[in-house]
Each structure stands twice: as C-alpha cells, then as structure tokens.
C-alpha positions in Angstrom: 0.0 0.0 0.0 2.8 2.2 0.9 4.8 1.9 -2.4 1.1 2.3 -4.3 0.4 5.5 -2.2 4.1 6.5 -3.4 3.4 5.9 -6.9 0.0 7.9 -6.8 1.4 11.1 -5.4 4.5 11.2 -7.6 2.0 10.8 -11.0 0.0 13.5 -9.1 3.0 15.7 -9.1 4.2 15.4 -12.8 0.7 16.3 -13.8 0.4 19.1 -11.7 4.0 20.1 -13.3 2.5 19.6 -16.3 -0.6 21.5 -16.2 1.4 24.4 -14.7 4.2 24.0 -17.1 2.3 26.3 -19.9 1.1 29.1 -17.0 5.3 28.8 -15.9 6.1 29.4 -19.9 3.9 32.3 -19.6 5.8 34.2 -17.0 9.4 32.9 -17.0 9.2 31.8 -21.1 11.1 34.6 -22.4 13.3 34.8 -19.4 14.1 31.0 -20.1 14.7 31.6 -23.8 17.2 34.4 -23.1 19.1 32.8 -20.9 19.6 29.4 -23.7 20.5 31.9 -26.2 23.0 33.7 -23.9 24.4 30.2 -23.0 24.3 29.1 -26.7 26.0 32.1 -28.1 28.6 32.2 -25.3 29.3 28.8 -26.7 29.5 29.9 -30.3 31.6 32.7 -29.1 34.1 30.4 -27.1 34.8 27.7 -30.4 35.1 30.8 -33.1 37.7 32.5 -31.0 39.5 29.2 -30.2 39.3 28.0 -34.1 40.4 31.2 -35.3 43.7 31.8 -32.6 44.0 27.9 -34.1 44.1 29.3 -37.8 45.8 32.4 -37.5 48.6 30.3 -35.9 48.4 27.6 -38.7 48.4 30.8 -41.5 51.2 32.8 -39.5 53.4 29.4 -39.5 52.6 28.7 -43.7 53.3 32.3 -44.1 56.7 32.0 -42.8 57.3 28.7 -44.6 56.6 30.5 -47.9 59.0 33.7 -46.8 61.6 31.2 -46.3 61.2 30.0 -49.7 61.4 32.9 -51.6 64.3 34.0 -49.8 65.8 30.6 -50.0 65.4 31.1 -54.1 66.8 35.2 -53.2 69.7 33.2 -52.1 70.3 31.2 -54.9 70.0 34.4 -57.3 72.6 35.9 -54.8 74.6 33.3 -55.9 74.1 33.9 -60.3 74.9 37.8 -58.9 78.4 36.8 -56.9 78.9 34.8 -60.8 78.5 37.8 -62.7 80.4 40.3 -61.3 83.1 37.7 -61.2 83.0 37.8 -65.0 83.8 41.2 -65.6 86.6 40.5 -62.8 87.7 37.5 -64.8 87.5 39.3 -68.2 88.4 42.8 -68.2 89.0 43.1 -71.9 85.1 42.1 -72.6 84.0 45.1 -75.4 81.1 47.2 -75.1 78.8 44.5 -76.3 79.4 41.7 -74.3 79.9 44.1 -71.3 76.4 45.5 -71.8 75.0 42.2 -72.0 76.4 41.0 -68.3 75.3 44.4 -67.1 71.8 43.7 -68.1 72.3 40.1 -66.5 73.2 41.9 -63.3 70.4 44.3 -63.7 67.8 41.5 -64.4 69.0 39.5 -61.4 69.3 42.1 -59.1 65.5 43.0 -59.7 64.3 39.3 -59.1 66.7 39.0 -56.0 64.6 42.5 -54.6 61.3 41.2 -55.5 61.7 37.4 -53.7 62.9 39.5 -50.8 60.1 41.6 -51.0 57.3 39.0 -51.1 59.0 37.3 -48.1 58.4 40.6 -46.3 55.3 40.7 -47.0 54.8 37.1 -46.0 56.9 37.5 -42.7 55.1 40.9 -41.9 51.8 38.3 -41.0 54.0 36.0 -39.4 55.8 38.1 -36.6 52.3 38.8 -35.6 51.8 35.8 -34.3 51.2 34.5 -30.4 53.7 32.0 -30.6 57.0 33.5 -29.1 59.1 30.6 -31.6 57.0 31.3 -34.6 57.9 35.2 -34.3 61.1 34.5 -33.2 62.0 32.6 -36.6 59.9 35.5 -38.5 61.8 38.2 -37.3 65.6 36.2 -38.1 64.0 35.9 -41.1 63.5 39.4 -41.9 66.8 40.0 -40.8 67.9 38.0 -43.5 66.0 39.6 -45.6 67.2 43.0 -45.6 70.8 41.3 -44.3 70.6 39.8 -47.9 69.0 43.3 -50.0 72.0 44.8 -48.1 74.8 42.6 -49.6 73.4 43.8 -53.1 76.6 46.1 -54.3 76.3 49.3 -56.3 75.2 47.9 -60.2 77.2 49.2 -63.2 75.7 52.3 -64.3 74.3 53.1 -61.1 76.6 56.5 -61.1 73.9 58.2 -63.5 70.7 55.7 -62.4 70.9 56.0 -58.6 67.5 53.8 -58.6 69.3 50.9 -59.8 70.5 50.4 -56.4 66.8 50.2 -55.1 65.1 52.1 -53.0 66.6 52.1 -49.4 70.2 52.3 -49.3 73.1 49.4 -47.4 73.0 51.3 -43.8 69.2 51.9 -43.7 69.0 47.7 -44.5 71.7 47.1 -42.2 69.9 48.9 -39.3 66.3 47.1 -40.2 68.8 43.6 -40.5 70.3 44.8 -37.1 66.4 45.9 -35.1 64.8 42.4 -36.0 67.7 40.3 -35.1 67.9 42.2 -31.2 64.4 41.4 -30.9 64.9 37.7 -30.9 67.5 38.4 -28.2 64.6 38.9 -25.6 61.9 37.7 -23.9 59.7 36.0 -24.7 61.3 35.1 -28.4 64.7 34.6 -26.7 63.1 30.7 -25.7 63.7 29.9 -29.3 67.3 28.8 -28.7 67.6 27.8 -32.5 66.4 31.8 -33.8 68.8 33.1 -31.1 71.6 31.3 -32.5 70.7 32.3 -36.2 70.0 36.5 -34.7 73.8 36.1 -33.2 75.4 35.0 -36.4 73.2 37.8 -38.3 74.4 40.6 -35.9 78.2 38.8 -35.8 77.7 39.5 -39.8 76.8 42.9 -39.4 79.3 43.8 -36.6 82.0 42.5 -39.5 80.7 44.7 -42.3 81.0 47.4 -40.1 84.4 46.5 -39.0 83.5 46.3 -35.4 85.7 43.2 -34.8 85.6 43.0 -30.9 82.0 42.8 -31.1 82.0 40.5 -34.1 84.2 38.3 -31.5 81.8 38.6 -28.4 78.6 37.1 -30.5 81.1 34.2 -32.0 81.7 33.5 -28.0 78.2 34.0 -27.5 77.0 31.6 -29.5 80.0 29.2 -28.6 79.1 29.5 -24.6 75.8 29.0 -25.3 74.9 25.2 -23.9 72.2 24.8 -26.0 74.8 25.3 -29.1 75.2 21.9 -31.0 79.3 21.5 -31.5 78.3 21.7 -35.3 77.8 25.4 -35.2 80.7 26.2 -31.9 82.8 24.7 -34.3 81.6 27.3 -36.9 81.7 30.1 -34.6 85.2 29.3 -34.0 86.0 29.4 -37.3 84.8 33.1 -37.4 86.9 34.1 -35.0 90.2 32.2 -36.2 89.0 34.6 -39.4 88.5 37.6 -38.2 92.6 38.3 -37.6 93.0 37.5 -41.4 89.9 39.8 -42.2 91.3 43.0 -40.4 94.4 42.9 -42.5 94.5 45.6 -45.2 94.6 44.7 -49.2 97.6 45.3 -50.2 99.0 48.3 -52.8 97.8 46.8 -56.8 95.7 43.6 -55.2 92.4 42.9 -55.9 89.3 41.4 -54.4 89.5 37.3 -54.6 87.7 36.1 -57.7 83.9 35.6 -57.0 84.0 38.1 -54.2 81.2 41.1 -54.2 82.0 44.1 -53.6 81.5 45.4 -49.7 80.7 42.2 -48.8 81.4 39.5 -45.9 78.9 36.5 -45.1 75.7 36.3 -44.1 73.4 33.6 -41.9 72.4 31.0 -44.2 68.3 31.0 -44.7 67.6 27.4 -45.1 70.2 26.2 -41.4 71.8 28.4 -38.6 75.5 29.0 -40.9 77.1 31.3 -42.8 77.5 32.1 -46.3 81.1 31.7 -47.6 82.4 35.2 -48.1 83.6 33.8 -51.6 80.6 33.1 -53.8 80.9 29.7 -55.1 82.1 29.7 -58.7 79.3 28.7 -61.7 79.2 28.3 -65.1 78.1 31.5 -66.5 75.4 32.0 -69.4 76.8 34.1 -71.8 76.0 33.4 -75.2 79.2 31.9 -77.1 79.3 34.4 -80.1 80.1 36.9 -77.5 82.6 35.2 -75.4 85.9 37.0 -76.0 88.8 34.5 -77.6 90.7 35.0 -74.6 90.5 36.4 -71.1 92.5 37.5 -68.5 92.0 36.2 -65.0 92.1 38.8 -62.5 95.2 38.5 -59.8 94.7 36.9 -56.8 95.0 38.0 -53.4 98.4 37.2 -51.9 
C-alpha cells in the first residue's frame, strides 16, 4: 500500500508540473529563452575564437614557410649575382657588347633578387604577428635576412647616373632594419627559441663585420660558442669566425684585388635554409653568356696574396 500511495502522489505531481508547465512558460518563457540563447552564443563565441587563434597560428606558421622559400630562391640568385660580377673581374678586356650584356644580367637579377625579398616581407610581416614566441622569433631572423641579404646587393654598373638601380633604401638603412629584427629575438619572450637566437647572433656577428667592429664580431662568435644549447656543429663554426676575423682585419695590399667571385663590400651572411654562414667567396658557376660573344681570350684577374 505504501509503495502504491508512493506511486500515486508522484503521478499527481508530474501532472500538476505539467498543467502548470504552460502558465510557468507564460511568466518565465522569455526569461528561459534568453538565458539558452545567452548560453548558446557564449558557446558559439568560445569555439570561433579558439578555431580562429588555431588558424591564425596555422596561417602565420605557412606564411613564414613560404617567406623562407622565396628568400631561400633570393639566395640562390645571390649566388648567379656573386657569378657575374666575377665575369667582368675575370675578363676585363670584354667590349662594349658583351659588357652591356652582363650588365643587363646583373640588372635582371638584381630586380628578381629584390622582389623574392620583397614578397618574403610581405609574408613575414603576417608571421611576426603571431602568439607564438618561436613562430615570431624565426619570423623576425628571417626578416633579418631579408634586408641582411637586400644589403649585400653592391652598387650595379651604371648606377653613377641611375641612382635607382641600387633600389630604394640604401646598405645602412637595411643594415639597421637587419640589425632591429635580429635584437628582438634576443629577448623575452622570443629569446626561448634557442635555434632563432643562435641564427639572430650569427646575423648581428655579420653585421658587426661589415662594419668592422671586430671586438663585437668576437663577443657574438663567443656567444653563441658558450651557449649550452649550441650543437658542437655550429661552436665549431663560430670558431672558425673568429680564427677569421685576424686575417679579415688585415689591409689589401698596394695593386691587389678582391679574390675572384668576391662582391664588392661584402662578408657572409646567416644562411636562410640552417643556422651558418655564407662563404664570403661566392661559389664559382658556369656563367650564361651566349658563345658568339665570349671573348677568344681572357684575362683572369690576380689573386689576393
């Protein structure tokens, strides 16, 4: 009887629920609603901001994949430059023709090496905007690079009368952009990026050496040497750099030249694809200039002693 009695006055009280349920709709209904929208777009809110941080970090990190890239193929062009000018140091008796011709090689090469580097900037301007301390801390090496790299672009022939062949921003105004993006990997919070530190300290050790500041040249080398997250790959490299730096104060002597390959107001600069350095010597390459205007013989320019 008990349990029965039980039963009865719990069915009682659902239907009473129930036959107040449309009376409660009437005075709490749009109090009720509010509150599940509130709730629902609180919800909505919550998952767009979360998937969006999610793909402005996944953009930011392809946007910097693409900027290294393009400045991986400004490299390579770097390299067809450092192969030109040694031409005309290789074959100073080229006549007007053939000297016009690797002058508008230069010319064309220069312009492509300017606009990779300036679609990476583009690029690299998204990516330093990102959350992630390591992602901005590689995004700002690489623009570093960047204008390390536009920098390392020597005066072109005929750039006496057409000033704008150099470009638009001249070697110290790129040297100081080079120098403001690698010191801001140096701190917190990008400084937790060990890998973009030791790439910033090899772009400012390059820098210090084009100015010919060679005791601070030699305080980044140690830097990166003391550094215990260093791999002995790149100690070993920083080493190197300082053995060099005694042979690079010395002075060219009277009637020498610049070694073959060798641009113009030029040392080495951090490599774009791993943390090293350029060669200051531009590897030599076959050069594409057509054979009916190849001189019969040329005169190879003396070497350093």
């Amino acid at each position: 009887m008990k349990a029965e009695r039980r039963h009865d006055l719990k069915t009682n009280s659902l239907a009473n629920a129930l036959a107040d349920f449309p009376t409660f709709m009437r005075v709490y209904g749009s109090r009720v609603i509010l509150g599940v929208l509130i709730v629902a777009l609180a919800g909505l809110l919550i998952y767009n901001y979360t998937n969006g941080k999610s793909t402005q970090e996944n953009l930011a990190r392809e946007a910097l994949s693409t900027a290294q890239m393009d400045l991986a193929s400004a490299k390579s062009d770097f390299g067809d430059l450092g192969e030109l000018f040694q031409m005309i140091q290789q074959r100073p008796m080229l006549d007007a023709r053939q000297r016009e011709f690797v002058n508008n090689q230069i010319e064309r090469v220069a312009d492509k090496i300017r606009a990779n580097a300036s679609d990476a900037q583009k690029l690299l301007s998204d990516a330093v905007n990102s959350n992630d301390p390591a992602v901005k801390a590689d995004a700002e090496v690489q623009r570093g690079n960047a204008n390390l790299l536009l920098a390392g672009i020597p005066s072109l022939p005929g750039s006496t009368t057409r000033p704008s062949l150099n470009g638009e921003r001249s070697k110290d105004d790129l040297l100081r952009s080079a120098e403001d993006s690698y010191n801001q990997v140096l701190h917190a919070p990008l400084n937790t990026n060990a890998e973009a530190v030791r790439n910033a300290r090899f772009g400012l050790a390059t820098i210090a050496e084009d100015r010919k500041d060679w005791d601070k040249a030699k305080q980044l080398y140690q830097q990166i040497i003391d550094d215990p997250s260093t791999p002995d790959l790149f100690k070993t490299q920083a080493r190197g750099h300082q053995d060099e730096l005694a042979e690079i104060q010395k002075p060219l002597l009277a009637g020498t030249q610049r070694p073959i390959g060798q641009l113009p107001d030029w040392g080495s600069f951090p490599a774009f694809s791993q943390p090293t350095s350029m060669p200051s010597t531009m590897p030599a390459m076959s050069a594409s200039v057509p054979a009916s205007t190849q001189p019969a013989a040329t005169q190879p320019a003396s070497s350093q002693p």
